[in-house]
PDB file with SEQRES, HELIX, SHEET and CRYST1 records, atoms N, CA, C and O in Angstrom:
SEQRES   1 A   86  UNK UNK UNK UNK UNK UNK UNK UNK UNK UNK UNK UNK UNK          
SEQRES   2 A   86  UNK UNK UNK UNK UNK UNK UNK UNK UNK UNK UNK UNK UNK          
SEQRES   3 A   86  UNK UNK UNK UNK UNK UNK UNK UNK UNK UNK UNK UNK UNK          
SEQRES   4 A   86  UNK UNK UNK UNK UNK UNK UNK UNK UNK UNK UNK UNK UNK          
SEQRES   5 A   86  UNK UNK UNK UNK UNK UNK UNK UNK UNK UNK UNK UNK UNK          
SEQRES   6 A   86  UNK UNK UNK UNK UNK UNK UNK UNK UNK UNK UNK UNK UNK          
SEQRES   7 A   86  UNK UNK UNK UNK UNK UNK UNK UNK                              
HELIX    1 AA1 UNK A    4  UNK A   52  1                                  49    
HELIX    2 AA2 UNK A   54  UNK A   56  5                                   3    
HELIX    3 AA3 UNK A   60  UNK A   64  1                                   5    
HELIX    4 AA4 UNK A   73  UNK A   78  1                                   6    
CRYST1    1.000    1.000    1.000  90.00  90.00  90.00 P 1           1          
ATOM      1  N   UNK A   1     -53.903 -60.004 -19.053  1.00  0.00           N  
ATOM      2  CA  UNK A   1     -52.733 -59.598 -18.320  1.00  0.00           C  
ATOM      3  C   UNK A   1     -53.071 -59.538 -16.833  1.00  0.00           C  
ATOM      4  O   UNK A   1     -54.211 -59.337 -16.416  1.00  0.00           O  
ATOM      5  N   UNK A   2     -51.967 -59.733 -16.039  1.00  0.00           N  
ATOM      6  CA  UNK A   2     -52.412 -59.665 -14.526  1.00  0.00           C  
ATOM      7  C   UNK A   2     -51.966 -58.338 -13.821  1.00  0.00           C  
ATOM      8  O   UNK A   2     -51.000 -57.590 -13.972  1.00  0.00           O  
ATOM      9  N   UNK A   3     -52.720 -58.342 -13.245  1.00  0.00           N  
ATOM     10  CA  UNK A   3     -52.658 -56.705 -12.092  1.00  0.00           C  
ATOM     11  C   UNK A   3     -51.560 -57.306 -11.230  1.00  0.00           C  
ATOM     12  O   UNK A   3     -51.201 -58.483 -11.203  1.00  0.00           O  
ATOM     13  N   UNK A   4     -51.131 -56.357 -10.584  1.00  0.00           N  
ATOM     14  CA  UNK A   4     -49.711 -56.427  -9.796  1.00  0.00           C  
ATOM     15  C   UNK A   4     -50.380 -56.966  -8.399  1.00  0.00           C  
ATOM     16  O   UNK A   4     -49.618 -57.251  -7.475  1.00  0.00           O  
ATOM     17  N   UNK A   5     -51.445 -57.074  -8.275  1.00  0.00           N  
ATOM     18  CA  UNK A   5     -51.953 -57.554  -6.913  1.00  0.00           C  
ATOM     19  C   UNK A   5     -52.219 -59.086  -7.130  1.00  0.00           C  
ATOM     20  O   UNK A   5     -52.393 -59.543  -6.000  1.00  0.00           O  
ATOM     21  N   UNK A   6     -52.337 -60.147  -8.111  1.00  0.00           N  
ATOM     22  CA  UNK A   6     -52.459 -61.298  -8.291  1.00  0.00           C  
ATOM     23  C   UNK A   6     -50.759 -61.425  -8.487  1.00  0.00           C  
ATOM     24  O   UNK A   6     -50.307 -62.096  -7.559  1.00  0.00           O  
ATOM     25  N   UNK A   7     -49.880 -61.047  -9.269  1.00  0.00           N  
ATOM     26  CA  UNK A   7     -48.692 -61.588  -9.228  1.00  0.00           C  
ATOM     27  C   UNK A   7     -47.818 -61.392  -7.812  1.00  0.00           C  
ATOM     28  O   UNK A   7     -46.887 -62.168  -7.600  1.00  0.00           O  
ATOM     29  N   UNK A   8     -48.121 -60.396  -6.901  1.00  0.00           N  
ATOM     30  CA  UNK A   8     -48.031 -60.123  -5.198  1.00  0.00           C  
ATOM     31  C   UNK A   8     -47.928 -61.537  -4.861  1.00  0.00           C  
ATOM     32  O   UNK A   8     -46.988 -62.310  -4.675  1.00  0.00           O  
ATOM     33  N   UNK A   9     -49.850 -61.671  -4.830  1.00  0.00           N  
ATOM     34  CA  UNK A   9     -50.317 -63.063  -4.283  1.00  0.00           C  
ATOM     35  C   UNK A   9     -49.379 -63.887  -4.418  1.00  0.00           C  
ATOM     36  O   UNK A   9     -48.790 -64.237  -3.395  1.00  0.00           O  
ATOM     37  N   UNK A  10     -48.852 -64.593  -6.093  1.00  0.00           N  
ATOM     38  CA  UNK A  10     -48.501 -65.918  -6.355  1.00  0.00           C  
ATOM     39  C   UNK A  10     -47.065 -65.895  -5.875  1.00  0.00           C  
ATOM     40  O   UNK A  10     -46.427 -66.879  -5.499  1.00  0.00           O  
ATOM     41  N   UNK A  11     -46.747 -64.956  -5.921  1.00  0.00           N  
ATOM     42  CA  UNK A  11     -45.270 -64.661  -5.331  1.00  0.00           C  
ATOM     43  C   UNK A  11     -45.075 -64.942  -3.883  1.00  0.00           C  
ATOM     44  O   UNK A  11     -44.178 -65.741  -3.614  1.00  0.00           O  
ATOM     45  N   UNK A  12     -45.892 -64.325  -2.707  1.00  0.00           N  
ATOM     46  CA  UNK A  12     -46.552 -64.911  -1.097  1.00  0.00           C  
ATOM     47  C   UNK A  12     -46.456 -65.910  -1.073  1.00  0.00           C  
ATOM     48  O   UNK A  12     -45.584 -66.470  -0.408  1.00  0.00           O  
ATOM     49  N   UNK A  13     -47.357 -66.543  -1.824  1.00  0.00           N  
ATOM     50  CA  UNK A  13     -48.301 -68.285  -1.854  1.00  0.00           C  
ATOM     51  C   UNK A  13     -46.588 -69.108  -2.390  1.00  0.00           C  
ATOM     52  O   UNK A  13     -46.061 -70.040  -1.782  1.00  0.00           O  
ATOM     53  N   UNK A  14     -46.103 -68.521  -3.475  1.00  0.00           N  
ATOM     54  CA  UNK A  14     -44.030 -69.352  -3.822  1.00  0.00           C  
ATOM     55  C   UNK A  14     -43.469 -69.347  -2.370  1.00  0.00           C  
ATOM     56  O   UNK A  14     -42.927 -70.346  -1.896  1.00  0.00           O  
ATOM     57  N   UNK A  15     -43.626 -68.131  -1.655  1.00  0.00           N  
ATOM     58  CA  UNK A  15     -43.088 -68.255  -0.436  1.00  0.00           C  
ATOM     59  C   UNK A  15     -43.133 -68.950   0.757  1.00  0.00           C  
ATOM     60  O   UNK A  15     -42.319 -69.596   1.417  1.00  0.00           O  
ATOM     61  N   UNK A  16     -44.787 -68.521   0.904  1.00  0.00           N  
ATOM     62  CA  UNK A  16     -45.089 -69.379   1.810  1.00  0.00           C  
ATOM     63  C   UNK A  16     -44.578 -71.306   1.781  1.00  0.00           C  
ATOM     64  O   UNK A  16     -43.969 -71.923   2.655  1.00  0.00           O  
ATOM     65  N   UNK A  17     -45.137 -71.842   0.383  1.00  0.00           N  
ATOM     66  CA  UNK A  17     -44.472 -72.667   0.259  1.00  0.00           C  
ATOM     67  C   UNK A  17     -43.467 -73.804   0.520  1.00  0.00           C  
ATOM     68  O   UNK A  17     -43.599 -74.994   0.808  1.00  0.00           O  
ATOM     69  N   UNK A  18     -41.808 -72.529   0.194  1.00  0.00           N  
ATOM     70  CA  UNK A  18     -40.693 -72.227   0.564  1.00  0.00           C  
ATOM     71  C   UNK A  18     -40.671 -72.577   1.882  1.00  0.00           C  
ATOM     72  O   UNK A  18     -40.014 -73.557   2.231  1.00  0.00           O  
ATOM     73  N   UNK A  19     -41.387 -71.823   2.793  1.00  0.00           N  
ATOM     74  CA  UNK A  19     -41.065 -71.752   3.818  1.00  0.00           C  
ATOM     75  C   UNK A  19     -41.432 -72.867   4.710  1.00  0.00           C  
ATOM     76  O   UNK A  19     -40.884 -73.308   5.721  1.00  0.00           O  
ATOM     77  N   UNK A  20     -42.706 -73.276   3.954  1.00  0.00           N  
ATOM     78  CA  UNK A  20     -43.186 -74.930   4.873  1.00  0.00           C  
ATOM     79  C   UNK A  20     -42.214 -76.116   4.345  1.00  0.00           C  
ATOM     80  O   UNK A  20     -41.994 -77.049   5.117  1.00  0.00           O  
ATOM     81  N   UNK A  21     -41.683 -76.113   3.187  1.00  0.00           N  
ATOM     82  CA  UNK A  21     -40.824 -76.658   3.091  1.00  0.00           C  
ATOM     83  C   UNK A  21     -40.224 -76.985   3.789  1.00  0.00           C  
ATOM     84  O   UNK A  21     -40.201 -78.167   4.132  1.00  0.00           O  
ATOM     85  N   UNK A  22     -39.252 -75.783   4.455  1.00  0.00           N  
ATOM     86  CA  UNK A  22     -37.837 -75.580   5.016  1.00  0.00           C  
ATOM     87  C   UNK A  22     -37.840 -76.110   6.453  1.00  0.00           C  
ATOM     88  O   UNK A  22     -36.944 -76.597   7.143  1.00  0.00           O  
ATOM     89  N   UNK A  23     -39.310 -75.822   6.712  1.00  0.00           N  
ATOM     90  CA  UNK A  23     -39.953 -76.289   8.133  1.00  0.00           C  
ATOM     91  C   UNK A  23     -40.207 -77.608   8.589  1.00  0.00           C  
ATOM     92  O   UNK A  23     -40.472 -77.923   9.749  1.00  0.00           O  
ATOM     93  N   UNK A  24     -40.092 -78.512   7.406  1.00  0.00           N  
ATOM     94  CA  UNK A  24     -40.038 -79.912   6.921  1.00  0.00           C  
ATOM     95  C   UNK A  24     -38.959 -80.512   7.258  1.00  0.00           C  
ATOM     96  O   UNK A  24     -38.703 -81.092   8.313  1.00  0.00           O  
ATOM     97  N   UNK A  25     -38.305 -80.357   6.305  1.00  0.00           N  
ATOM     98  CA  UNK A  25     -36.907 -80.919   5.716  1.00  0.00           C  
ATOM     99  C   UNK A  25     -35.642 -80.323   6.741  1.00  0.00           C  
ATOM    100  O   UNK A  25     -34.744 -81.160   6.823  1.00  0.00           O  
ATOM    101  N   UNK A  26     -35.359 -79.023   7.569  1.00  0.00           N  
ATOM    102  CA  UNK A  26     -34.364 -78.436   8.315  1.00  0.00           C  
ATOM    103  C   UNK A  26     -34.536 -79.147   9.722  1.00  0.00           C  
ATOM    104  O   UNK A  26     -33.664 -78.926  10.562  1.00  0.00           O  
ATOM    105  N   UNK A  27     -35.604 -79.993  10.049  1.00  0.00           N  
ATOM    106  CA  UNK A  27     -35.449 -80.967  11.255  1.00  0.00           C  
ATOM    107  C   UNK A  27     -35.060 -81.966  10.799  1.00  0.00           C  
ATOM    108  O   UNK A  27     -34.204 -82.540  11.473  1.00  0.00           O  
ATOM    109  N   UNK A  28     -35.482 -82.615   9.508  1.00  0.00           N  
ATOM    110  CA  UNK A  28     -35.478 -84.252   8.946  1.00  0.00           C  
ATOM    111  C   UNK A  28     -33.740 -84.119   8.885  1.00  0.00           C  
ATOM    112  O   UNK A  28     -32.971 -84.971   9.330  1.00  0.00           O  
ATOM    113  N   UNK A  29     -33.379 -82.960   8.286  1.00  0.00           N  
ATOM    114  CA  UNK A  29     -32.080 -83.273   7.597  1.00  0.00           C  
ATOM    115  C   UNK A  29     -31.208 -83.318   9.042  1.00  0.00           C  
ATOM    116  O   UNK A  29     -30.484 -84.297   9.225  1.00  0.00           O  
ATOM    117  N   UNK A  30     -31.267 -82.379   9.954  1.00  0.00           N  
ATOM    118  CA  UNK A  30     -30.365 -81.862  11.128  1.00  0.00           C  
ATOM    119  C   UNK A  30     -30.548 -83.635  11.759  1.00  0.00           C  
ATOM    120  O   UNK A  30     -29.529 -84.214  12.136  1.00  0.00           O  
ATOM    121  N   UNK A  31     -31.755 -84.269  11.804  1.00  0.00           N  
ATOM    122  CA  UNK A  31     -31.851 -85.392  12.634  1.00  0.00           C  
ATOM    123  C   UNK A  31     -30.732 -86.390  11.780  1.00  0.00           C  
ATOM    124  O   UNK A  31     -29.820 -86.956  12.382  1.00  0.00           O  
ATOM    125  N   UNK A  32     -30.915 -86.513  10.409  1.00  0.00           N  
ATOM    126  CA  UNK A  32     -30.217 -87.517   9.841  1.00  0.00           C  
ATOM    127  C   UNK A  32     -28.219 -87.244  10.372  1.00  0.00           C  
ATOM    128  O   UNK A  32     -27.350 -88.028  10.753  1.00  0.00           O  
ATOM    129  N   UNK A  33     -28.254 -85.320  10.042  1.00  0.00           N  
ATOM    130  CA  UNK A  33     -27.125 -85.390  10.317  1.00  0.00           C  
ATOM    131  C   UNK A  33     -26.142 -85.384  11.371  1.00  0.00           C  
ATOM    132  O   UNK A  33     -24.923 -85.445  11.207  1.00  0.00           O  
ATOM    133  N   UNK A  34     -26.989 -85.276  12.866  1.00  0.00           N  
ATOM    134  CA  UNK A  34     -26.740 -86.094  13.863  1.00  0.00           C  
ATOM    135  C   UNK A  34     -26.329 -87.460  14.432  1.00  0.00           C  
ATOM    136  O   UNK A  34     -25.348 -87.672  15.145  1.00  0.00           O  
ATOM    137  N   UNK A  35     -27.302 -88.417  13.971  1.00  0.00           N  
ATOM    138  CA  UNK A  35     -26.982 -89.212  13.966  1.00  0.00           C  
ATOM    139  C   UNK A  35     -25.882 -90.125  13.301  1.00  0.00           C  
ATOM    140  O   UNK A  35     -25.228 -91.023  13.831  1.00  0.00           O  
ATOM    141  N   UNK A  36     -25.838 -89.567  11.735  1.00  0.00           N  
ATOM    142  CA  UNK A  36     -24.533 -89.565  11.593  1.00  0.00           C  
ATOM    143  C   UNK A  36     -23.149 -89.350  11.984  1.00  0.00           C  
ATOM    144  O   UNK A  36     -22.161 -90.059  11.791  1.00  0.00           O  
ATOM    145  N   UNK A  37     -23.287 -88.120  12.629  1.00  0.00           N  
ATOM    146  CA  UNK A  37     -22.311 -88.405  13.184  1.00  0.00           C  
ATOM    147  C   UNK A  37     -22.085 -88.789  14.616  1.00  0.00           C  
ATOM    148  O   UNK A  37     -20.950 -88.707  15.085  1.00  0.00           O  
ATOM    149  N   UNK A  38     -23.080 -89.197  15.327  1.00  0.00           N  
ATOM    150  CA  UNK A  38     -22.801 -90.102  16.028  1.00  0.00           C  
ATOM    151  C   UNK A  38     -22.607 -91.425  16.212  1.00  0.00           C  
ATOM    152  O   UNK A  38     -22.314 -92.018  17.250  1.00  0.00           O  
ATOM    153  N   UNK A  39     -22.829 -91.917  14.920  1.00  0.00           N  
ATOM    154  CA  UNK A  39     -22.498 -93.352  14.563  1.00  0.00           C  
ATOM    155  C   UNK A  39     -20.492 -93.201  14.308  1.00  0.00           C  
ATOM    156  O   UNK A  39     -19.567 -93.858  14.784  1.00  0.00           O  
ATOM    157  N   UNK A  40     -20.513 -92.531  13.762  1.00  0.00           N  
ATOM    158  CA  UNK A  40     -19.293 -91.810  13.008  1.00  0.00           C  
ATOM    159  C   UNK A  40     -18.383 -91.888  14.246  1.00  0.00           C  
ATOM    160  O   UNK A  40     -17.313 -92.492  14.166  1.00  0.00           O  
ATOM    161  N   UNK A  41     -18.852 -91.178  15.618  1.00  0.00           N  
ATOM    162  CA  UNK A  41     -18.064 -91.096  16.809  1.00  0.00           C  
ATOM    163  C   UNK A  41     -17.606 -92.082  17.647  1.00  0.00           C  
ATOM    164  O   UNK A  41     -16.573 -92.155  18.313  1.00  0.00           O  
ATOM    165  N   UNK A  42     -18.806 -93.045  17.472  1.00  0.00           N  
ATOM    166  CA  UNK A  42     -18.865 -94.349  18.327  1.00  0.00           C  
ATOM    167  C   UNK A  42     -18.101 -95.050  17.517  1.00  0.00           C  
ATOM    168  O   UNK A  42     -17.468 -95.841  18.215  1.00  0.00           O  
ATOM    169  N   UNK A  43     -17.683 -95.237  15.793  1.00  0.00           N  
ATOM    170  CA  UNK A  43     -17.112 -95.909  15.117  1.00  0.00           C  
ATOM    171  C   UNK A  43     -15.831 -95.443  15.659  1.00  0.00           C  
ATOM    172  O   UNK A  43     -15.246 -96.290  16.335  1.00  0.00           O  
ATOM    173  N   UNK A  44     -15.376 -94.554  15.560  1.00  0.00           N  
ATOM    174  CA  UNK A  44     -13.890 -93.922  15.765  1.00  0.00           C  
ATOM    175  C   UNK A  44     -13.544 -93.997  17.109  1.00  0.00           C  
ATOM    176  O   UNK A  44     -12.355 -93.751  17.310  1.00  0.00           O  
ATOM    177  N   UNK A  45     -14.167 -94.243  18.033  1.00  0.00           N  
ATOM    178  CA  UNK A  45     -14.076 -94.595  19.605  1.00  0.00           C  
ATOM    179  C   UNK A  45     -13.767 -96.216  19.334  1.00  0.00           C  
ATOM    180  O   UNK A  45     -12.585 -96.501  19.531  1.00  0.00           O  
ATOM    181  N   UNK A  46     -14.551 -97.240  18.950  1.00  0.00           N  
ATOM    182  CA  UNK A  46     -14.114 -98.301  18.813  1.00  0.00           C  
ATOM    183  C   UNK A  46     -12.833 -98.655  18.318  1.00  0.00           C  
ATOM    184  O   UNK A  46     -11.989 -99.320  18.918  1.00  0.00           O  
ATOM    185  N   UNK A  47     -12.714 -97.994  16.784  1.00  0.00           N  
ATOM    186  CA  UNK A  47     -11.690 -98.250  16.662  1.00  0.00           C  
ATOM    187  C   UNK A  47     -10.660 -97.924  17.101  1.00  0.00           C  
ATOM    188  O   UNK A  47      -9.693 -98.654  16.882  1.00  0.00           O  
ATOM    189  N   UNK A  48     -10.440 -96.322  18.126  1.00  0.00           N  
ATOM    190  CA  UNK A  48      -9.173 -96.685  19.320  1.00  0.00           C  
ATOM    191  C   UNK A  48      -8.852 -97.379  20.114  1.00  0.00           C  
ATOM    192  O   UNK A  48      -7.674 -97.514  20.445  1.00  0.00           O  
ATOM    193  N   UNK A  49      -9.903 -98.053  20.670  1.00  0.00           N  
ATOM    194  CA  UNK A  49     -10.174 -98.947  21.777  1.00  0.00           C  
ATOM    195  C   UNK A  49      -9.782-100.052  21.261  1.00  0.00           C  
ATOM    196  O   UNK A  49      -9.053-100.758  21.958  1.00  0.00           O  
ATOM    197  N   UNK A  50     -10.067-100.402  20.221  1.00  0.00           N  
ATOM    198  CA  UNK A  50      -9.877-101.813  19.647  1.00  0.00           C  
ATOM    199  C   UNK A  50      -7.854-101.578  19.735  1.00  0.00           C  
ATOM    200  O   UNK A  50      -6.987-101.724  20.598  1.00  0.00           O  
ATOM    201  N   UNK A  51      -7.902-101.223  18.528  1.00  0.00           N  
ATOM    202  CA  UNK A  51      -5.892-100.672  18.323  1.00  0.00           C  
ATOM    203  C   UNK A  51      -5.202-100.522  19.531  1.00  0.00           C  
ATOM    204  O   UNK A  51      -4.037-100.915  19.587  1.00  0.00           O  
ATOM    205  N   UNK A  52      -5.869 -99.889  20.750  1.00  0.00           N  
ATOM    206  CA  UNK A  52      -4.607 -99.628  21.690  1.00  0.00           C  
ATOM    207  C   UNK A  52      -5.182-100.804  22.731  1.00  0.00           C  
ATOM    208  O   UNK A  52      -4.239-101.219  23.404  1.00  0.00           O  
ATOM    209  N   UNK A  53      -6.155-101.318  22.993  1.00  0.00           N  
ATOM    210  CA  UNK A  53      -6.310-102.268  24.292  1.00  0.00           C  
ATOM    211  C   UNK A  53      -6.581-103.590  23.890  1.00  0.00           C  
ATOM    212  O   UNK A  53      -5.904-104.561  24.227  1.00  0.00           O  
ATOM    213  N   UNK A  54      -8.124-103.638  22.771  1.00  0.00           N  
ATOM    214  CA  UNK A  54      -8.610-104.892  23.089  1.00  0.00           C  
ATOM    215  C   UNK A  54      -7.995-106.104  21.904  1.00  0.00           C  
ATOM    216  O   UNK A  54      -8.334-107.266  22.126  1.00  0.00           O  
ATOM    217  N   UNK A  55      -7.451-105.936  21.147  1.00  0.00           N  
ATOM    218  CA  UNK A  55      -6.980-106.367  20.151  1.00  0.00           C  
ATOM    219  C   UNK A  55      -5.805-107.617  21.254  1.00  0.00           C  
ATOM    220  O   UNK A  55      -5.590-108.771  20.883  1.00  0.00           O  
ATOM    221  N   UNK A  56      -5.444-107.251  22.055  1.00  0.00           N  
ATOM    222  CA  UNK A  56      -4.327-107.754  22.804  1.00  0.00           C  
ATOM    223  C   UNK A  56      -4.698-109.203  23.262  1.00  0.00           C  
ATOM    224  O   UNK A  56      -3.997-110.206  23.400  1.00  0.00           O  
ATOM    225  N   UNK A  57      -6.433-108.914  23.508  1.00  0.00           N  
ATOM    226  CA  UNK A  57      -6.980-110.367  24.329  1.00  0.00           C  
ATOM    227  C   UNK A  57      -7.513-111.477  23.367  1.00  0.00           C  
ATOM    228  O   UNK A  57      -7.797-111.219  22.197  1.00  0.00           O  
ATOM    229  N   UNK A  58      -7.607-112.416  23.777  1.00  0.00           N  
ATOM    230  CA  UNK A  58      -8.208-113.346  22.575  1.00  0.00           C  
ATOM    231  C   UNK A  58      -9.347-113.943  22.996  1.00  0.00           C  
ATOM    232  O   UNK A  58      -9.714-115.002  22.487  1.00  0.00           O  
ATOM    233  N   UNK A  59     -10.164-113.222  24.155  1.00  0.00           N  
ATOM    234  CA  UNK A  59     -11.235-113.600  24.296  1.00  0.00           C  
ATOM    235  C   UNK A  59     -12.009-113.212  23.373  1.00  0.00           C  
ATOM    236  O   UNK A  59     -12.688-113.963  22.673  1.00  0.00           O  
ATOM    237  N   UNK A  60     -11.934-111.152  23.254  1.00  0.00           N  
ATOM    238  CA  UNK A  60     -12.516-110.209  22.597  1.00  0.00           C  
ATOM    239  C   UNK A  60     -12.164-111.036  21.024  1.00  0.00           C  
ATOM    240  O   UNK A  60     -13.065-111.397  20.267  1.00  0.00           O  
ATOM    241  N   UNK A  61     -11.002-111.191  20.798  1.00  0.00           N  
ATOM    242  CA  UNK A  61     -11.247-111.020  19.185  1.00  0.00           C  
ATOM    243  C   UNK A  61     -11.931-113.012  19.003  1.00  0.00           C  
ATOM    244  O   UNK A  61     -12.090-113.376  17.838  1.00  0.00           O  
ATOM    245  N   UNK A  62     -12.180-113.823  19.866  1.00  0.00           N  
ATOM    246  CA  UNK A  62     -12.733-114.891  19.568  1.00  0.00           C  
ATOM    247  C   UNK A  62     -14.383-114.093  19.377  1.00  0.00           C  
ATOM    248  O   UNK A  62     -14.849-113.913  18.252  1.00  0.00           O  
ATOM    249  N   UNK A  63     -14.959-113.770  20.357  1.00  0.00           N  
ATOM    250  CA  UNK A  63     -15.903-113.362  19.796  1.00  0.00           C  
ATOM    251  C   UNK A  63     -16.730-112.451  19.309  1.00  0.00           C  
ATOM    252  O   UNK A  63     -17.928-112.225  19.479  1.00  0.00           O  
ATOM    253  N   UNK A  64     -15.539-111.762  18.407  1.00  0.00           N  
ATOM    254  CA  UNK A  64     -15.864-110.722  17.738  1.00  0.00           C  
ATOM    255  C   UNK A  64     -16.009-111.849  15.961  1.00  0.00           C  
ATOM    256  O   UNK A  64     -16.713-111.682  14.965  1.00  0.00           O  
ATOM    257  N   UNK A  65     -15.027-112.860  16.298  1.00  0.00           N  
ATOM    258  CA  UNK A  65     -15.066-113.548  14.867  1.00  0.00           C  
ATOM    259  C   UNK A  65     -13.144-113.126  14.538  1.00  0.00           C  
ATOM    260  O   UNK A  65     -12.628-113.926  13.758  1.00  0.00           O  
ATOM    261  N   UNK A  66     -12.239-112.063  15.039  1.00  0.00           N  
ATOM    262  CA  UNK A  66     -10.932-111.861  14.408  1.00  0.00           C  
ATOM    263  C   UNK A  66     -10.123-112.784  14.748  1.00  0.00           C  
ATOM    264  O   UNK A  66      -9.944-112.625  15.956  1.00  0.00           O  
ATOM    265  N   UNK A  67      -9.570-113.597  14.415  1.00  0.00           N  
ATOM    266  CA  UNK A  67      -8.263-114.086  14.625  1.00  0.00           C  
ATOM    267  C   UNK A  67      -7.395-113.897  13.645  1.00  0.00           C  
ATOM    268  O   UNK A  67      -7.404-113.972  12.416  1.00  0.00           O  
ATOM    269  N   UNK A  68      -6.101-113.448  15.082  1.00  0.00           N  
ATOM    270  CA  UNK A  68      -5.218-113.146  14.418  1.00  0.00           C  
ATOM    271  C   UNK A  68      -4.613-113.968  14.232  1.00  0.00           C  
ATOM    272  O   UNK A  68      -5.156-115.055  14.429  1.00  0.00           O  
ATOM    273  N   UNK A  69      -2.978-113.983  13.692  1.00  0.00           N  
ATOM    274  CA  UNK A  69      -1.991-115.313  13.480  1.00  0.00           C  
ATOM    275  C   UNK A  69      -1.691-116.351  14.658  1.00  0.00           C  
ATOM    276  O   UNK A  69      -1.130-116.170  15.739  1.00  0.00           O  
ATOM    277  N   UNK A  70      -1.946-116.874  14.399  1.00  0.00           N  
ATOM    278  CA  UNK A  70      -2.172-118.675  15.451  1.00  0.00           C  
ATOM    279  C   UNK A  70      -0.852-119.341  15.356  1.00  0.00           C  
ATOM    280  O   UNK A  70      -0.321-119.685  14.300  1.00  0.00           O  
ATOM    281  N   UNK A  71      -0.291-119.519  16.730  1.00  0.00           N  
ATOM    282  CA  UNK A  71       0.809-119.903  16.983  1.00  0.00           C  
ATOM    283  C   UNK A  71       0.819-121.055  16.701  1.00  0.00           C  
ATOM    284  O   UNK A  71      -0.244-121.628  16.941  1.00  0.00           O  
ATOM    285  N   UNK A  72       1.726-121.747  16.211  1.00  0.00           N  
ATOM    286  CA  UNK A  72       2.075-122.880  15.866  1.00  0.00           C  
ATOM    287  C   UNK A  72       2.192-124.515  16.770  1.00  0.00           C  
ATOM    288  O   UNK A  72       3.217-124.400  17.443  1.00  0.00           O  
ATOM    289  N   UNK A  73       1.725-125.586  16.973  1.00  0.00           N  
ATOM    290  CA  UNK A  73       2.264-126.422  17.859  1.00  0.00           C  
ATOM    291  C   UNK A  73       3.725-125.908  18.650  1.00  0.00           C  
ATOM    292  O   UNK A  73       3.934-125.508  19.795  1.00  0.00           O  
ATOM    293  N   UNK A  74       4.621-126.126  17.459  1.00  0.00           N  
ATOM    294  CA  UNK A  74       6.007-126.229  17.785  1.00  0.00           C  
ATOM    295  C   UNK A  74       6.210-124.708  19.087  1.00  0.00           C  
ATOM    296  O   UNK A  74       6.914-124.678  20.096  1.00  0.00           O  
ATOM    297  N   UNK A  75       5.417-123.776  18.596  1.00  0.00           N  
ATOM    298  CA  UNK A  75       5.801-123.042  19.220  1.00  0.00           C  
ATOM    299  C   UNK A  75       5.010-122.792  20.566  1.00  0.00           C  
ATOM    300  O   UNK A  75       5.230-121.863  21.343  1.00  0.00           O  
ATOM    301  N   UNK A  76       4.245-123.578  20.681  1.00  0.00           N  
ATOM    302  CA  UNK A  76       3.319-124.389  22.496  1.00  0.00           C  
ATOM    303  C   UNK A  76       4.181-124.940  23.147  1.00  0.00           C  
ATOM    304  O   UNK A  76       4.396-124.729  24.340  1.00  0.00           O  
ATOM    305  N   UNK A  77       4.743-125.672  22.473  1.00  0.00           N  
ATOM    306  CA  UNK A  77       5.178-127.265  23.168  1.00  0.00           C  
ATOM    307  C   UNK A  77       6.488-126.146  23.672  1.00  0.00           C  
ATOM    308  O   UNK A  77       6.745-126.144  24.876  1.00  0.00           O  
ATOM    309  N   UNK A  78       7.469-125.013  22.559  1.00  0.00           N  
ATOM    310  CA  UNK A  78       8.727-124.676  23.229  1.00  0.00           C  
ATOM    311  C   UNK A  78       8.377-124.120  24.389  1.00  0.00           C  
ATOM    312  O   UNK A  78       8.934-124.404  25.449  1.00  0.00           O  
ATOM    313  N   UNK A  79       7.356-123.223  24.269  1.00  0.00           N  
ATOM    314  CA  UNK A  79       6.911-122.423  25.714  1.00  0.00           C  
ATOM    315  C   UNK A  79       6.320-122.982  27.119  1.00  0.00           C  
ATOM    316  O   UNK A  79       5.937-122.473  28.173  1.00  0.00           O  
ATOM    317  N   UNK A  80       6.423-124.080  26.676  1.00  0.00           N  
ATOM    318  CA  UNK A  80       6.029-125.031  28.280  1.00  0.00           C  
ATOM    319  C   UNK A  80       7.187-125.054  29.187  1.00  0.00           C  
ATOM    320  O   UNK A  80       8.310-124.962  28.691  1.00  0.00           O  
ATOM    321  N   UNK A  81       7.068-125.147  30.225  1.00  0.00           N  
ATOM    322  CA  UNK A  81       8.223-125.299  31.050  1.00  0.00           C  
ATOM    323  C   UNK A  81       8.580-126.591  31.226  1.00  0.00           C  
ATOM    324  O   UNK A  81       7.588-127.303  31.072  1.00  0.00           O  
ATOM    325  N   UNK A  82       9.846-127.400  31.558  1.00  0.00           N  
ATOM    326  CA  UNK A  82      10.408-128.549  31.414  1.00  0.00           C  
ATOM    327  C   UNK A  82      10.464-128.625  33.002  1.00  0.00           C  
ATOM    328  O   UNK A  82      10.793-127.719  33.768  1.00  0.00           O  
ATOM    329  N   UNK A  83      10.094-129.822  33.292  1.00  0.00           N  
ATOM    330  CA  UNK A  83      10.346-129.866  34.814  1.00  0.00           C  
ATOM    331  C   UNK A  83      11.616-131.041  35.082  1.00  0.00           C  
ATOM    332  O   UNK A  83      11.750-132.176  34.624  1.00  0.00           O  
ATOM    333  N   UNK A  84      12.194-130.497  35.722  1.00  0.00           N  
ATOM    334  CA  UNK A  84      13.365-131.997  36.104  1.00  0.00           C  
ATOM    335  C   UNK A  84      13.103-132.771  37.051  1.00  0.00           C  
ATOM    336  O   UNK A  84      12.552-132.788  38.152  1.00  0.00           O  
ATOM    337  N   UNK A  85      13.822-133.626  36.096  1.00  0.00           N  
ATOM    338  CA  UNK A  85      13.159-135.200  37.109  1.00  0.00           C  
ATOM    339  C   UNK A  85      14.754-135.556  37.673  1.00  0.00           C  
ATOM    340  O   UNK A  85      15.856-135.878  37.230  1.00  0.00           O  
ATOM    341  N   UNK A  86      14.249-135.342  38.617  1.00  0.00           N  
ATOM    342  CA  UNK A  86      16.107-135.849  39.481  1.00  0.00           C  
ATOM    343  C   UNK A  86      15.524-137.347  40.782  1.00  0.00           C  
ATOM    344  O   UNK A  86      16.360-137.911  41.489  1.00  0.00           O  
TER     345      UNK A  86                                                      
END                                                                             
């Protein structure tokens, strides 16, 4: 049987443990969950930016890879201006 001064000990030594643990893992985790959400922020910044401004140009979405719906010949040729020949 054990004296109350060895089960003390193993109980300390569980703690101590515990505690290097926490000393471990409470930077690793805080770093992961930072950065998360700063990926998270910069995602949600883009995507306003994209929706209210850049979506408009077709430089940005050529080389981003988006195209959107592509106007038709017919509808080039109406938008040209006609010049008169007098």
């Amino acid at each position: 049987m054990r004296n109350s001064s060895e089960i003390l000990r193993f109980k300390g030594e569980q703690n101590e443990n515990k505690e290097a643990m926490t000393e471990i893992l409470l930077p690793f985790i805080s770093l992961i969950a930072s950065l998360f959400f700063v990926i998270l922020f910069i995602a949600f910044g883009w995507y306003v930016v994209w929706t209210l401004f850049l979506k408009k140009f077709g430089f940005v979405r050529e080389l981003l890879g988006v195209n959107g719906p592509e106007t038709s010949t017919k509808e080039k040729t109406q938008r040209t201006r006609k010049t008169r020949k007098d």
